[in-house]
N, C-alpha and C positions, 0 to 999 in steps of 0.2 A: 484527431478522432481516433478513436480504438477503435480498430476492426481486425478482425477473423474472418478466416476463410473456409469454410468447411464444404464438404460434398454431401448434396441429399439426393433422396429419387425423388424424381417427377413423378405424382400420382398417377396422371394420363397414360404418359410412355411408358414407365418405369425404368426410364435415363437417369444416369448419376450426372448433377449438373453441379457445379462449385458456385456456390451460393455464399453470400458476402452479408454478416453482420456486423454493426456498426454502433456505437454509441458514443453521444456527446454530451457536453455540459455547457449551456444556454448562459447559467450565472453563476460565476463561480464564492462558495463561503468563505465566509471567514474562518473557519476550521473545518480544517478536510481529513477526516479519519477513512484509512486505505485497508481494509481488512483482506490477507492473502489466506488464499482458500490451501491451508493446510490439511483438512481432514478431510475425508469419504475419496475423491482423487488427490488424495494427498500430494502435496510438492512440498517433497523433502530435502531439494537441495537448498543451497543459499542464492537468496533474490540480491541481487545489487542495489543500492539504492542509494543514496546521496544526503546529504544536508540538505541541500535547494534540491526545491522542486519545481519545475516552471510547465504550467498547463498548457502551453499554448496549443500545441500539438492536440490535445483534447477538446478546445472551446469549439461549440456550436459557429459555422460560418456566419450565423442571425445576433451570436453575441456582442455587446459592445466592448466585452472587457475581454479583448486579445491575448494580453500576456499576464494574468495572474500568476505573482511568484507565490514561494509558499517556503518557511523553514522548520526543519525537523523539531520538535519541541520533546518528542518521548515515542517509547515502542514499548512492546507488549512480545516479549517468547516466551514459548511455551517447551516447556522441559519434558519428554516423557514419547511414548508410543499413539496415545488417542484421549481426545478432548474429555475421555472420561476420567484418565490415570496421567499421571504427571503430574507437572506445576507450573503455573505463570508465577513470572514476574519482570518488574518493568523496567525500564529506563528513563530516567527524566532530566529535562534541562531548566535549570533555576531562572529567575528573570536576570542573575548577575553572568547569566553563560556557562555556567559546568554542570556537568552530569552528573548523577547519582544512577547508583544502582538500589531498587527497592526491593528484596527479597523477605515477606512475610514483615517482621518486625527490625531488620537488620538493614539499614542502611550506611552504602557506601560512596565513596568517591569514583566517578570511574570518567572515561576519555570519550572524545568523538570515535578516535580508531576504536574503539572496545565496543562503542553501537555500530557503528557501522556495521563491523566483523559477522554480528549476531544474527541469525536463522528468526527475523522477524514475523509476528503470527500478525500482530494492528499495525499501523505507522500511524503519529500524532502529525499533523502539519498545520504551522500559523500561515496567515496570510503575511506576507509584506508590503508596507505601502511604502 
């Protein structure tokens, strides 16, 4: 599960208590698009991320499907200061396995290490079965 820990006030008392938010995922898709909140609290640095991605960590204890994996299939950066100036564009992997790079009308070849590397705004993810 995902959870955070943040401090609120108790109404009553007007005590700061650390109060714990949590969410899970009961059934996992077949395509899981991850959007990282770049803009308004911007996170500017680079997120780490992987090829595989395995849910487990995330699934509802009520779930039956434990360990959904998942593999990177394309990302989404975005070029620029804020979501009204700059540029997206994307990365994608072919059903034969390589990547491309799609920028406007210009496509290129590019690597795992070269997505990985990148300052992702979406992450694309298949299921694996």
């Amino acid at each position: 599960m995902a959870a955070i820990s943040i401090n609120v006030k108790v109404v009553t008392c007007k005590k700061l208590v650390t109060a714990r938010k949590q969410m899970s995922v009961l059934q996992a898709p077949n395509i899981l698009v991850v959007q990282l909140k770049r803009f308004g609290r911007k996170i500017d640095k680079a997120i780490t991320f992987g090829e595989i991605l395995v849910l487990s960590t995330f699934m509802s204890k009520a779930s039956k499907d434990l360990q959904p994996e998942y593999k990177l299939f394309g990302i989404i950066v975005h070029s620029g200061f804020s979501p009204e100036s700059g540029h997206y564009y994307a990365y994608v992997k072919n059903p034969s396995g390589r990547w491309y790079c799609c920028n406007d009308s210009f496509v290129s070849p590019s690597t795992l290490q070269e997505v990985l590397s990148k300052k992702a705004y979406i992450l694309f993810f298949i299921r694996s079965w």
